[in-house]
VEXDO-63169 format. One line per 5 residues: number of its first residue (from 1); their letters; for each residue x, y, z of C-alpha. Coordinates in nm, 2 decimals. Example, Ala and Ser with C-alpha at 12.3 -4.5 7.8 and 13.67 -1.06 7.14 Angstrom:
! VEXDO-63169
1> as> 1.23:-0.45:0.78; 1.37:-0.11:0.71
This chain:
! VEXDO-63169
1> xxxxx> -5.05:0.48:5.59; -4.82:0.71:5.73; -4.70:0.68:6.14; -4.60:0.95:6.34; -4.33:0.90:6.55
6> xxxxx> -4.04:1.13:6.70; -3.72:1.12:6.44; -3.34:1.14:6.51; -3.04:1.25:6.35; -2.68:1.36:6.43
11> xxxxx> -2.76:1.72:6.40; -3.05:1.93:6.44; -3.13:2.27:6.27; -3.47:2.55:6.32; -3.48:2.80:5.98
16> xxxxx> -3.71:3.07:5.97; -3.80:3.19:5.63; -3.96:3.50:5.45; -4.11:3.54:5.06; -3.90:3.84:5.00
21> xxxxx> -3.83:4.01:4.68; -3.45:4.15:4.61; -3.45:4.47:4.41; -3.07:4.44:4.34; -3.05:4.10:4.26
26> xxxxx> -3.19:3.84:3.98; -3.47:3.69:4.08; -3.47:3.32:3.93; -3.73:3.05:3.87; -3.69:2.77:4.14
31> xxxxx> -3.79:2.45:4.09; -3.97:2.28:4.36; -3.71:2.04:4.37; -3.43:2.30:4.39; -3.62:2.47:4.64
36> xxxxx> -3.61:2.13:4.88; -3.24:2.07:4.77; -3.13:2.41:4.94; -3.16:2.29:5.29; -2.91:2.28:5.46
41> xxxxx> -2.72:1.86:5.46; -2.67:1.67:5.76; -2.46:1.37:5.84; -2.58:1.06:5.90; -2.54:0.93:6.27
46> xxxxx> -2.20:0.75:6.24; -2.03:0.89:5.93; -1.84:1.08:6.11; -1.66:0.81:6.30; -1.66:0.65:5.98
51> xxxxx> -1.44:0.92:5.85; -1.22:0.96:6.13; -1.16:0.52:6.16; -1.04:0.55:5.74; -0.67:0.64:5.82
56> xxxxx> -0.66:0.39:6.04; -0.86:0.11:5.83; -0.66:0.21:5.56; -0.33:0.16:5.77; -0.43:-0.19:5.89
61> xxxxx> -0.53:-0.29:5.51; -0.20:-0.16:5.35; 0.00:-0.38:5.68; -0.21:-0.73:5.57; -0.12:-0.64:5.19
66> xxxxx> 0.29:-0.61:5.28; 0.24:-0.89:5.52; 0.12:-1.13:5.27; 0.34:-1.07:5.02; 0.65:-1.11:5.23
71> xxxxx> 0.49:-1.44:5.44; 0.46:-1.73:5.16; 0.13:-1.95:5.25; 0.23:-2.29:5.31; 0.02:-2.58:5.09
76> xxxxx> -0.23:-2.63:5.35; -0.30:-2.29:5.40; -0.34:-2.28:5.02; -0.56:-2.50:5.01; -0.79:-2.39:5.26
81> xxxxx> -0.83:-2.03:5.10; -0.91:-2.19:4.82; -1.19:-2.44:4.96; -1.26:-2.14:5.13; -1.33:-1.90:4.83
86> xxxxx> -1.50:-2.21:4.67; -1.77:-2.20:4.95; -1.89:-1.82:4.93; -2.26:-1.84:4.94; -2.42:-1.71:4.67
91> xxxxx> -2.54:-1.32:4.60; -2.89:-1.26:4.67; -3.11:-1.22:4.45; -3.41:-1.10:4.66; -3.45:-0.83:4.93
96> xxxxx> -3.65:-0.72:5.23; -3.91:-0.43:5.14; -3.81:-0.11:5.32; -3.96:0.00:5.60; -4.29:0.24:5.57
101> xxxxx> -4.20:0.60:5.55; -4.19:0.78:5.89; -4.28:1.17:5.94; -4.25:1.33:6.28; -4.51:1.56:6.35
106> xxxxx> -4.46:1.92:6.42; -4.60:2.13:6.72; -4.75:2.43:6.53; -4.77:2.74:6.74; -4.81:3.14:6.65
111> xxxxx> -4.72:3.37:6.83; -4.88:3.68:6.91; -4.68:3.89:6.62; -4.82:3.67:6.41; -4.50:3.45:6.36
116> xxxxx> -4.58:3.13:6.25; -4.35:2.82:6.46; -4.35:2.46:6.39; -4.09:2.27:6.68; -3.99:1.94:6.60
121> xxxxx> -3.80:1.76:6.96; -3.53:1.52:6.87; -3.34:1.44:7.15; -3.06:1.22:6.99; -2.78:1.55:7.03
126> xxxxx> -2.78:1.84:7.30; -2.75:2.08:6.98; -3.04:2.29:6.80; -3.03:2.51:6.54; -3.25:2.77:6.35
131> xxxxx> -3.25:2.99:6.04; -3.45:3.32:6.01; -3.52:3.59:5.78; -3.21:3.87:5.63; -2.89:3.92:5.41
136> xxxxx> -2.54:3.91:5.47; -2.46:4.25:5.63; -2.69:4.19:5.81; -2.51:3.93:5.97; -2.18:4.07:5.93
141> xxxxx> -2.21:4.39:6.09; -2.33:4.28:6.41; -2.61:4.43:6.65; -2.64:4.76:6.78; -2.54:4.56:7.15
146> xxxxx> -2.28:4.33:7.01; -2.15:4.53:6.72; -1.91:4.33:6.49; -1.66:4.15:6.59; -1.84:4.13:6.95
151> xxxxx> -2.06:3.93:6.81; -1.88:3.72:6.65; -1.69:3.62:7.02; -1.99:3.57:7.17; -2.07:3.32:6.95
156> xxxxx> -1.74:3.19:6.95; -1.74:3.18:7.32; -2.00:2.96:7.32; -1.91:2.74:7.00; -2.24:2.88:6.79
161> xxxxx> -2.29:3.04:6.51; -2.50:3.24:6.34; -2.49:3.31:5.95; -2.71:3.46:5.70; -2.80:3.50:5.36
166> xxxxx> -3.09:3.52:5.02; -3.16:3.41:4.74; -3.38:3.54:4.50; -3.70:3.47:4.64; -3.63:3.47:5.01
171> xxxxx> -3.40:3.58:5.26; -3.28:3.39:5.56; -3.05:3.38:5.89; -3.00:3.11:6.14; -2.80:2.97:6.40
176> xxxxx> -2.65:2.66:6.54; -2.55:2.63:6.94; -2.54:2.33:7.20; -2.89:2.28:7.43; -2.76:2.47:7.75
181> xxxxx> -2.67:2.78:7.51; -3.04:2.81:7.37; -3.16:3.13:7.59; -2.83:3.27:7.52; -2.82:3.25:7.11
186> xxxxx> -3.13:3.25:7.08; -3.10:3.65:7.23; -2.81:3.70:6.99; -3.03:3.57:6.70; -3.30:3.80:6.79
191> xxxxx> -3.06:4.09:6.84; -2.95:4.04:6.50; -3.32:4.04:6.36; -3.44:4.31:6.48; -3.14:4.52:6.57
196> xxxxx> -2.90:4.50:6.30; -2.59:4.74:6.25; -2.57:4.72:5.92; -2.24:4.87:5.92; -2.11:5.10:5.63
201> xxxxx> -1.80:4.91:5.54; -1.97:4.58:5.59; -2.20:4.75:5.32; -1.91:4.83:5.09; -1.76:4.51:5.12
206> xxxxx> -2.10:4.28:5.01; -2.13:4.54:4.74; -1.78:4.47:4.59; -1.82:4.11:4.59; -2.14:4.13:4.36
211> xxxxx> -1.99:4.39:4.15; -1.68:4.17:4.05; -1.92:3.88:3.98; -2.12:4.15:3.77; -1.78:4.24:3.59
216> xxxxx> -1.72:3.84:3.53; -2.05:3.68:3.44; -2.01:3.67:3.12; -1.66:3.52:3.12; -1.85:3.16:3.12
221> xxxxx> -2.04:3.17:2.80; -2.22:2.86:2.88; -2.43:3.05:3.13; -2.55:3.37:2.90; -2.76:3.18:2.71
226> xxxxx> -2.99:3.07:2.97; -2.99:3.41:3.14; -3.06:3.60:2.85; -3.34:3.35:2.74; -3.54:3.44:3.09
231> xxxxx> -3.54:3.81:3.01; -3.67:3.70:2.61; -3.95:3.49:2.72; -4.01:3.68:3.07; -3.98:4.02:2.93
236> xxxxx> -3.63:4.21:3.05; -3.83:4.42:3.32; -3.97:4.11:3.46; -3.93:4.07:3.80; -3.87:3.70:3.73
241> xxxxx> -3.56:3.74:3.50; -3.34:4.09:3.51; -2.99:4.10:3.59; -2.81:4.33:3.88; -2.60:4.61:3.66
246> xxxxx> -2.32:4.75:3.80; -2.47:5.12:3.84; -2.75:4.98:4.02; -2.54:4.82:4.30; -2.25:5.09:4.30
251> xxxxx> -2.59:5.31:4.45; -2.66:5.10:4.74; -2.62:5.28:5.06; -2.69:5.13:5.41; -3.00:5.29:5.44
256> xxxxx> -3.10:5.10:5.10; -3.07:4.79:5.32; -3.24:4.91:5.64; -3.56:5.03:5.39; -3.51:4.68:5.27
261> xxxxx> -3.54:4.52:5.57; -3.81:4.66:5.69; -4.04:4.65:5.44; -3.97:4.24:5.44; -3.84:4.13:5.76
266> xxxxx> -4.16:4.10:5.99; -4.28:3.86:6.19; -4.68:3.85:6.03; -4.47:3.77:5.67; -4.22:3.48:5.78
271> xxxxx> -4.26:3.12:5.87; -4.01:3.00:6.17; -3.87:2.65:6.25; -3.64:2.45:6.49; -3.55:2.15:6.52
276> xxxxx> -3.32:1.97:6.80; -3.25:1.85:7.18; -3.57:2.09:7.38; -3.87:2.07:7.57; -4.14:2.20:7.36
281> xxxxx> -4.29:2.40:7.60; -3.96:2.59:7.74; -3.88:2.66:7.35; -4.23:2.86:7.30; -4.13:3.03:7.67
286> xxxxx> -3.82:3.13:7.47; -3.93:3.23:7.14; -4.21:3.47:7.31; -3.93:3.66:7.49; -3.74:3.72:7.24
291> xxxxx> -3.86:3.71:6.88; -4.22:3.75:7.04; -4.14:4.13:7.11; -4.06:4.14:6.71; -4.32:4.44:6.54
296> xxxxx> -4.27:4.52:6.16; -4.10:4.85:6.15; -4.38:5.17:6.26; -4.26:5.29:5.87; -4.47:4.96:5.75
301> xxxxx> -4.81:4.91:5.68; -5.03:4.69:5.89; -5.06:4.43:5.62; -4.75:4.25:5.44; -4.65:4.40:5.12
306> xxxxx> -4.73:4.19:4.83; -4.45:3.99:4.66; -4.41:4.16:4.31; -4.45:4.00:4.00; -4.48:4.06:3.66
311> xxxxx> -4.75:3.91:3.40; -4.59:3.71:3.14; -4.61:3.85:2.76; -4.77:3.62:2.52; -4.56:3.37:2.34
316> xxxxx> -4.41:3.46:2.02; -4.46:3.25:1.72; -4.28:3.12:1.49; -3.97:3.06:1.67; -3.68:3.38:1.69
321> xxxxx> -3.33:3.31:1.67; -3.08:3.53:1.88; -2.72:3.54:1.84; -2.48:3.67:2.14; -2.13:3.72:1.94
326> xxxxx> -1.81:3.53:2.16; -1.58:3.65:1.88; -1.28:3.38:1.88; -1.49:3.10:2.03; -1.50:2.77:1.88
331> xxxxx> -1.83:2.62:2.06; -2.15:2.72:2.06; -2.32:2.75:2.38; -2.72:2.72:2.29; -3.06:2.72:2.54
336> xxxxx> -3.38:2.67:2.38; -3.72:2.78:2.53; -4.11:2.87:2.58; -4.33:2.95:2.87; -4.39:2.63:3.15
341> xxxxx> -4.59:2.53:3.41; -4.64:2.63:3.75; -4.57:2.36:4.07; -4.99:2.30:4.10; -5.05:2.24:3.75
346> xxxxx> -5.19:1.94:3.65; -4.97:1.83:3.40; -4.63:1.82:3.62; -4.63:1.49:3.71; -4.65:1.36:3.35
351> xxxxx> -4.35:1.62:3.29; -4.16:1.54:3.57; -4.15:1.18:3.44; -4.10:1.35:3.06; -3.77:1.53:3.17
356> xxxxx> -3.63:1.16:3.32; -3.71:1.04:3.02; -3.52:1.29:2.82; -3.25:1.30:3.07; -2.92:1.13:3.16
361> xxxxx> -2.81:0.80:3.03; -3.02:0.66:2.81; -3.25:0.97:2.80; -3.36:1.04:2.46; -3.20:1.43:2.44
366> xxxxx> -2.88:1.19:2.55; -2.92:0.86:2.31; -3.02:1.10:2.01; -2.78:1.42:1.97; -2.47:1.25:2.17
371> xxxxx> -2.43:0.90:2.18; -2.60:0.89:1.79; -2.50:1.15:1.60; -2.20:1.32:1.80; -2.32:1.70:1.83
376> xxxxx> -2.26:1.77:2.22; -2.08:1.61:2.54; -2.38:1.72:2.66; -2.76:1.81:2.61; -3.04:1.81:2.84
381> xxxxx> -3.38:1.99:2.88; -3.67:1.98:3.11; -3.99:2.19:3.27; -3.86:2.45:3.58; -4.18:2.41:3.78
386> xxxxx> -4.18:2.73:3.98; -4.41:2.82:4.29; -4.78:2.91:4.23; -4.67:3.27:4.21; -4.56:3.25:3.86
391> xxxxx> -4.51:3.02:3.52; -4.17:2.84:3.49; -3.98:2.78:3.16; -3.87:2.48:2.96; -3.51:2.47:2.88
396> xxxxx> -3.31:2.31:2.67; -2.98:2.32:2.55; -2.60:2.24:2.55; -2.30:2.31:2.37; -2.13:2.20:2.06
401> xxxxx> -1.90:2.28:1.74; -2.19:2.21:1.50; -2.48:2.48:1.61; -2.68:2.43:1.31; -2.68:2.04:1.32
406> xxxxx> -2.77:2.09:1.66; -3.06:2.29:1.68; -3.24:2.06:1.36; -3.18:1.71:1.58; -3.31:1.93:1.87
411> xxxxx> -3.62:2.01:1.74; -3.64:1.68:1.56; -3.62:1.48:1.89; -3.85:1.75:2.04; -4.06:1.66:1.76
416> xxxxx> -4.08:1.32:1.81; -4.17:1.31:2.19; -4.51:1.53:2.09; -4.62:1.24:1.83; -4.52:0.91:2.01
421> xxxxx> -4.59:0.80:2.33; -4.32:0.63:2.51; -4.34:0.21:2.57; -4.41:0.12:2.89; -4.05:-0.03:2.94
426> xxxxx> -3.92:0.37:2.93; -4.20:0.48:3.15; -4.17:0.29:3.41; -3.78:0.32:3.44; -3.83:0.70:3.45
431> xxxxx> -4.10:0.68:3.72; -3.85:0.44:3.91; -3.61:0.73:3.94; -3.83:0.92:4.13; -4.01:0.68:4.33
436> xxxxx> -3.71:0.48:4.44; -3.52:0.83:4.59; -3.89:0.90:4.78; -3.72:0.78:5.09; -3.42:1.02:5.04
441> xxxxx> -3.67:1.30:5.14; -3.72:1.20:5.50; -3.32:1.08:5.57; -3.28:1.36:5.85; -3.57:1.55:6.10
446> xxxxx> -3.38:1.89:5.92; -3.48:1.78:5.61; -3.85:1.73:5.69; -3.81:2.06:5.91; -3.70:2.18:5.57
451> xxxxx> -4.01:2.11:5.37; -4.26:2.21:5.62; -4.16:2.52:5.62; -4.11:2.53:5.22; -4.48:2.43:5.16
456> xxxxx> -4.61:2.70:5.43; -4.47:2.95:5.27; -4.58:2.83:4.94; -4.92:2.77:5.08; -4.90:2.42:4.99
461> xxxxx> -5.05:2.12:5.22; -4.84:1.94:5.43; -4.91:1.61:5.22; -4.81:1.74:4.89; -4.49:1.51:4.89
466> xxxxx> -4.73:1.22:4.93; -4.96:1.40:4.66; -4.65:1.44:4.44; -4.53:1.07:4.49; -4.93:0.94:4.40
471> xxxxx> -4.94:1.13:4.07; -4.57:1.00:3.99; -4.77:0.67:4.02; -5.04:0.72:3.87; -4.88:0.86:3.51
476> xxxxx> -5.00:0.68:3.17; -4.79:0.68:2.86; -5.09:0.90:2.71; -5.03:1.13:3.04; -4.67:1.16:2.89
481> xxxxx> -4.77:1.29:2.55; -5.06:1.46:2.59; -4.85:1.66:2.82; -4.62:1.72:2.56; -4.83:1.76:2.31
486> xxxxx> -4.98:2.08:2.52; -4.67:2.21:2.67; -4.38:2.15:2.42; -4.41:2.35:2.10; -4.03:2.36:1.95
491> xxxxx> -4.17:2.58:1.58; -4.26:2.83:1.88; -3.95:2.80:2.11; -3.72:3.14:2.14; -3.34:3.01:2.09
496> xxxxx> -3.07:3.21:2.20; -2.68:3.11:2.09; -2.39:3.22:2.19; -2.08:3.19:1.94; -1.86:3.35:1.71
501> xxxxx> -2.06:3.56:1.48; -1.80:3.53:1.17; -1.78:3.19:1.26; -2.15:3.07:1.27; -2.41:3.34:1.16
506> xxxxx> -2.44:3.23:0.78; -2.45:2.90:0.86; -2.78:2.98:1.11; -2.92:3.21:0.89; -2.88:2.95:0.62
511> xxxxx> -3.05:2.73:0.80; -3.36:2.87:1.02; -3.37:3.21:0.84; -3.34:3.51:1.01; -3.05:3.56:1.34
516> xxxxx> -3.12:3.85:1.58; -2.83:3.98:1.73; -2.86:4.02:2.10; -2.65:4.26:2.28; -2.54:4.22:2.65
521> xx> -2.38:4.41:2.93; -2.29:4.51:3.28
């Protein structure tokens, strides 16, 4: 049973969020749980002064120390620490249960535009906070009333902020201010929605920051792999997987980002959330007088434009082996993959508690190619269960001197996990990792703010982490490999390596056959 009752923490945050698809920029597969780790962090009430009181704790500690070792303890006082230390009681060995979990119920509101609200009070702090829709120049070149730098001292003034950015599936702005500031921000933060400068330099400047990552991606070799398997399995013009190229960023002009913006910042599109020290009431008298006035752009349809996708080809079988030469290098860097699942399949619980079992200390992937037979510092692998929108992938990979050795106790391990269900011992310490950090996800009324929002825009009920948690429960060690048996197919699996071609193509072709080279630029 679940009680509603109001939540605190230290600080308090509002995001508004938008699907939104970013032409110039990769658009990645998110996990659900990566998705829920991207809010932002709080602190808890008191670690704060916790942090300031260590220089001092520290001081008194290291004074006791020199104390003691220049003040010899007489034989009584011997003695007595030692019929002292004698007396400890004993470590426990049981413990209370913890308290039930405890959600806060939003107030749900939508506005006449069509924006969707959820307010959650928590009157611990005077602060609030809220994140919206947009990009960085946004942000960064002010509003057409507070232009630049004038912005930013407003916000100064007033010890708030505002920042912005996206990823590849949404984009997002917010802001941070004390309680009597609300009416005041909260203008700014609408200024910058809906009247953005979008200055020409600010423009220039975001645009050389991605092209130098775009001229420097591929100086980590661990990475290509990965990226290059997404466009294999995905299809290279798949919205879900291509890269940025230089040429295509070097053409983005401010009116580029303005067409951007309007097509996916509007109100009927994004979800909106705060969080913090208000009356609910006087927050919805707020929000209608200033993001209330937000319209889509009179260039946009009535209707929200679609989020783009593409459909994914069929797998390929047998498996193909790809090569990315790193002439010189003396590791492999390998990632190893098929098609997934999607966040509302049936089968994700069992392969949620299938990747803790393949993971981390003691996870098979780990006990088999490291610990046993040497191959890798480290290997992992696992489902990326994406949002209903689209299939994710299963990865795995690592890297390692001995590519060929690798791949076979890959797939032999990979092998394995299809024909043998695991004991009940390794079940249940794999479902124990996920149940035991359930709490975690309620730590902070930001964090629940978080997830209400997430599962709005994903469509998802507003119980799904209590679904989620259920199914954890309820997986069988049949679940486990009848999941496995329908999901994990390593004869079909695309592999992509990067490595020194003199070095390691024989060996590979030796091996598995025939190695694809696989070109790769900017």
């Amino acid at each position: 049973m679940v009680k509603l009752q109001p939540a605190t923490n230290l600080e308090s945050i509002a995001y508004l969020v938008c699907a939104a698809y970013l032409e110039y920029s990769t658009i990645l597969s998110v996990s659900f749980s990566a998705a829920l780790a991207a809010a932002l962090t709080v602190l808890a009430p008191g670690s704060a002064v916790a942090d300031a009181a260590l220089p001092y704790q520290q001081a008194d500690q290291t004074a006791a120390t020199q104390e003691a070792k220049t003040t010899p303890l007489s034989q009584d006082k011997q003695s007595a620490a030692t019929n002292s230390s004698s007396q400890l009681p004993p470590l426990p060995t049981s413990f209370p249960l913890l308290p039930e979990v405890v959600v806060q119920a939003p107030q749900e509101v939508i506005l006449e535009n069509g924006l969707k609200v959820f307010l959650l009070e928590d009157h611990e702090v005077p602060l609030v906070g809220l994140a919206t829709i947009s990009a960085g120049v946004q942000r960064a070149g002010g509003t057409r009333q507070h232009p630049g730098s004038a912005l930013d001292e407003a916000l100064e003034l007033r010890a708030a902020s505002i920042e912005g950015g996206a990823s590849g599936e949404a984009i997002g702005m917010g802001f941070e201010c004390l309680t009597e500031d609300l009416e005041e921000v909260l203008g700014l933060f609408s200024e910058v929605i809906q009247e953005p400068a979008l200055q020409q330099d600010k423009v220039a400047f975001y645009k050389a920051q991605v092209l130098n990552l775009i001229v420097h991606r591929n100086d980590n070799a661990a990475i290509i792999p990965g990226r290059e398997l997404r466009k294999l399995v995905y299809g290279r013009d798949s919205v879900f997987a291509r890269s940025p190229l230089a040429a295509q960023i070097a053409a983005v002009t401010a009116e580029d980002v303005a067409d951007f913006l309007h097509a996916w910042e509007r109100p009927d599109g994004a979800v909106f959330g705060m969080a913090g020290d208000f009356d609910g009431k006087q927050a919805i008298t707020l929000l209608n007088k200033s993001l209330g006035k937000w319209r889509p752009h009179d260039s946009q349809p009535a209707e929200p434009p679609a989020i783009p996708t593409t459909p994914p080809p069929p797998p390929d079988s047998p498996r193909r082996l790809f090569l990315v030469d790193r002439s010189g290098q003396s590791q492999a860097s390998i990632a190893v993959g098929e098609m997934g699942i999607d966040l509302l399949d049936p089968d994700s619980f069992a392969l949620d508690v299938l990747g803790d079992i393949m993971n981390g200390f003691g996870g098979r992937l780990f006990d088999e190619i490291r610990s046993k037979e040497g191959l890798a510092y480290s290997v992992s692998g696992g489902w990326n269960t994406t949002p209903a929108d689209h299939v994710g992938l299963f990865v795995a990979g690592g890297e390692t001197a001995k590519p060929v050795e690798f791949l076979a106790a890959l797939q032999r391990v990979l092998q394995d996990i299809r024909k043998e269900a695991p004991s009940q011992k390794v079940l249940d310490t794999a479902k124990a990792q996920t149940l035991n950090s359930f709490v975690f996800n309620f730590a902070s009324t930001n964090t629940q703010l978080q997830r209400i929002l997430i599962y709005s825009l994903l469509g998802l009920p507003q119980d799904y982490l209590f679904q989620y948690k259920t199914g954890i429960e309820h997986v069988t060690s049949e679940d486990v490999r009848n999941a496995a048996l329908r999901h994990l197919h390593p004869e079909q699996q695309i592999v992509v390596v990067a490595a020194d071609r003199d070095s390691f193509e024989a060996p590979l072709k030796q091996r598995f056959g025939k190695v694809e080279s696989l070109s790769i630029d900017n």
